[in-house]
C-alpha angles and dihedrals in degrees: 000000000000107000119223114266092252095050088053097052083046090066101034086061096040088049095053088045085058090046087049092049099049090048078062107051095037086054095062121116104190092174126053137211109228120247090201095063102107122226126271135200119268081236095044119151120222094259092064089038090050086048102055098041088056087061101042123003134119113234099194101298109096082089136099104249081068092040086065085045117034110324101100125210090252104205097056085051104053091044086055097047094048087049079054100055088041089055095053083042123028093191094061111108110221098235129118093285095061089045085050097055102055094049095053076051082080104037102274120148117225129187097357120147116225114236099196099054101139116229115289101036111108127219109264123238102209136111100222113116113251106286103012098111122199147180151139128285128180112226084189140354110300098011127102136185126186108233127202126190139141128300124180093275101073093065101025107048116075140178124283107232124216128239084267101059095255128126133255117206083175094071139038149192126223116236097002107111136278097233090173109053119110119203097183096044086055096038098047083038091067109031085062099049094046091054081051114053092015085112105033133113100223094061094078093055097039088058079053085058106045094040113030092175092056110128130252083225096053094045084055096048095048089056110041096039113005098049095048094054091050094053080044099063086033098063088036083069092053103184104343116149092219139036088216127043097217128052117260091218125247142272104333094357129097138193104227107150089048094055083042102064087039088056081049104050105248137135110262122220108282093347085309102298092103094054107091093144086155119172137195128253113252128215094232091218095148102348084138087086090067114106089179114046127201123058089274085041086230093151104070133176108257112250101016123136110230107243139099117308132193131192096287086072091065082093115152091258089056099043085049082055102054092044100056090045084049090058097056088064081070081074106073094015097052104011100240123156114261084228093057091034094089085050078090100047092111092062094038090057088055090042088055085049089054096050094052092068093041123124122175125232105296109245102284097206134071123295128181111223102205089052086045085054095046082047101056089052088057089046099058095051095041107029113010100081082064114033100021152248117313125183120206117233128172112316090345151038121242116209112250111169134023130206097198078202115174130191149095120309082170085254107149110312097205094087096051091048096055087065091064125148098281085061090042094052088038084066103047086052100068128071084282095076096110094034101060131040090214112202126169131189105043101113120245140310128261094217126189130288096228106135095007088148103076093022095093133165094064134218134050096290097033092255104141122056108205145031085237097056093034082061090041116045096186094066085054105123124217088218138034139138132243136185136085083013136159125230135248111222098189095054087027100229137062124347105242137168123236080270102056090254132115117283100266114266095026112121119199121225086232138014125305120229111189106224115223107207091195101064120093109292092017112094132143111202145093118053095091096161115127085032091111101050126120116252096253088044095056090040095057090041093057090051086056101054086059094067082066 
């Protein structure tokens, strides 16, 4: 049967509208490859590969399923938060200083150049600041938008210190701690200028400006889809004051447990603002002897008995079981699916291999040997049992046997409570069930002391500032401020004033936060032990931990 003219002109049209479409489609590129993994070798060991992925790798998370959760269009972020800074001060430039700038406000570390990278690893190019991860991803066919979100790094790359306690943003460790990074003041940053200069016209050129090689084809599609999208979800909030309904710690805490039930699905604790379940970021110096991770040690290797274990249990099966458990964290920091999360497990299992070699900065200040040596004998009768055995060599003391040892020091319960049995089930639930022994309710882990040095503030929840304080629980204070901080090497923690504050003169290289213990979360008591030592005991054995 021969169709009318204008039928036939009907489906030729609807039939170029379905090729069109699935140009489109089929041009779609949900999942990024990301453009801040350094280069490695072709010849590369795992221990370069693992390296590298730990300070640039994606994880997962350069994709758009993050990008609707926690990965952020980067360019239209930074340009906002550039407008926001002119708008508190008409003189700043929008050009990559200023962007700088504000991002080393929240602990950020741009520009640094990493001092542990293994042979092999070569130096990155990129302008990102270390941790923040990005790359394109294609919504549909022919588009492109450059993504940014976590890696490892953010959190787990710290400055390096001088001999003098101070900090140095221009340098930085792999795996020691990011004291410094804060989650909420980024977060609620953002947030603030997006709703903010979401609609406005100057947001587009100022990501010109930021960015001059940014793509025709990326400014459209900013515009036409990405744009839209952003004043969506921004009107979805209405007035809320957050973009988030639970607190994202501060300098040098997270909130892990609480982006975790939000990525699964469960009530938080009072709509989110009760759980304040913050912890404190570890130095990961011979964390590979954990068989149960997390400060409760609720994520355990399947299968493991629970007692003391040395090197000769790094065995294949153990590092395999680390890795896959070390995916799944993947899930609340970058807002990948726990289906998609062992997609990485390949990189997780070399970044298991590098930190096994890892060892943090040696203690760059003075330390007397013979008080070190009076200090690791009062270590092994008063710490060791816990947090394990240590052997001093050379300038330093290398971890030998850990207790993995789990229970209550009468430290602040609230962290501990928010890991309670729906989180634990939630978990099981997902494609992790055979890859992690989940338990909740046991109290919290004593981990090891690898790196203590440069770990403060102490505790669990980073509630006491010092060593000194931490020995002696009278000198806790109820106040102190933390962030972009220098160390004191005599009381082995931050550098504070009688206040709490910051010695006066002193500048941080990013924003303070005074920390209130006695808010919910916060608190700094328990772990009482090394209360009843003797001065000249608690002296030695500080001079030990530093040794570290």
């Amino acid at each position: 049967m021969t169709l009318p003219r204008r039928w036939g002109r009907r489906a030729l049209v609807v039939s170029a509208l379905l090729l069109l479409a699935a140009l489109l489609w089929g041009g779609a590129r949900p999942v990024g490859e990301s453009l801040t993994r350094p280069r490695v070798a072709d010849q590369a060991d795992a221990v370069a590969r693992g390296a590298a992925a730990f300070e640039g790798a994606g994880f997962g998370g350069i994709s758009m399923a993050a990008l609707s959760r926690n990965a952020v269009p980067w360019r239209l972020v930074a340009a906002a938060l550039v407008l926001d800074e002119q708008a508190r001060d008409p003189a700043v430039r929008i050009d990559a200083a200023t962007l700088a700038r504000v991002l080393a406000r929240f602990g950020f570390l741009n520009g640094a150049a990493v001092v542990n990278r293994p042979p092999g690893v070569a130096a990155t190019a990129t302008a990102m600041p270390l941790g923040l991860t990005t790359g394109d991803v294609a919504p549909v066919g022919g588009s492109v938008v450059r993504v940014a979100n976590l890696g490892c790094a953010a959190c787990h790359a710290g400055v390096a210190y001088r001999p003098d306690g101070t900090p140095d943003p221009a340098r930085a460790v792999l795996g020691m701690p990011n004291t410094s990074l804060d989650l909420e003041a980024y977060t609620m940053t953002v947030f603030a200028a997006l709703r903010r200069f979401a609609a406005s016209e100057r947001l587009l050129p100022a990501a010109d400006a930021l960015f001059p090689d940014m793509s025709l084809r990326e400014r459209a599609t900013l515009r036409l889809l990405v744009l839209p999208l952003v004043r969506r979800r921004l009107a979805a909030l209405g007035d809320a004051a957050r973009p988030l309904p639970f607190p994202n710690g501060t300098p040098g805490t997270t909130n892990g447990v609480a982006a975790l039930k939000a990525a699964l699905g469960l009530p938080l604790i009072d709509g989110g603002t009760g759980d304040v379940g913050t912890v404190s970021i570890p130095d990961l110096g011979d964390r590979v002897l954990r068989t149960r991770l997390l400060v409760d040690g609720a994520y355990g290797v399947p299968g493991a008995a629970r007692r003391a274990t040395t090197r000769v249990d790094l065995t294949p099966d153990h590092r395999r079981a680390l890795a896959a458990i070390t995916t799944f964290f993947t899930v609340p920091s970058m807002g990948v699916h726990p289906d998609a999360a062992l997609d990485s497990l390949g990189d997780a299992t070399a970044v298991v291999a590098f930190l096994e070699t890892y060892r943090p900065q040696p203690f760059p200040g003075v330390v007397d040997p013979g008080e070190a040596r009076a200090g690791a004998a009062v270590y092994a009768q008063a710490c060791a049992a816990c947090h394990g055995d240590y052997r001093l060599s050379g300038r330093g003391a290398r971890l030998e046997r850990y207790p993995n040892w789990i229970g209550e020091v009468g430290t602040d319960p609230l962290r501990a409570a928010t890991f309670a049995k729906p989180l634990a089930d939630a978990v099981g639930r997902t494609a992790y069930r055979s890859r992690i022994a989940v338990t909740a309710g046991q109290g919290y882990a004593a981990p090891p002391l690898t790196g203590l040095w440069a770990s403060a503030p102490y505790l669990h929840n980073g509630s006491v500032p010092t060593l000194d304080a931490l020995l002696s629980p009278e000198r806790r204070p109820a106040r102190f401020q933390v962030g972009g901080h220098a160390l004191d090497f005599d009381r082995v923690g931050l550098r504070l004033g009688t206040d709490g504050g910051y010695p006066r003169g002193y500048r941080p290289f990013s924003r303070g936060v005074w920390i209130d213990t006695r808010q919910p979360g916060r608190g700094n008591g328990g772990h009482g032990f090394g209360a009843d030592l003797r001065a000249r005991d608690k002296a030695a054995l500080i001079a030990f931990l530093k040794l570290l």
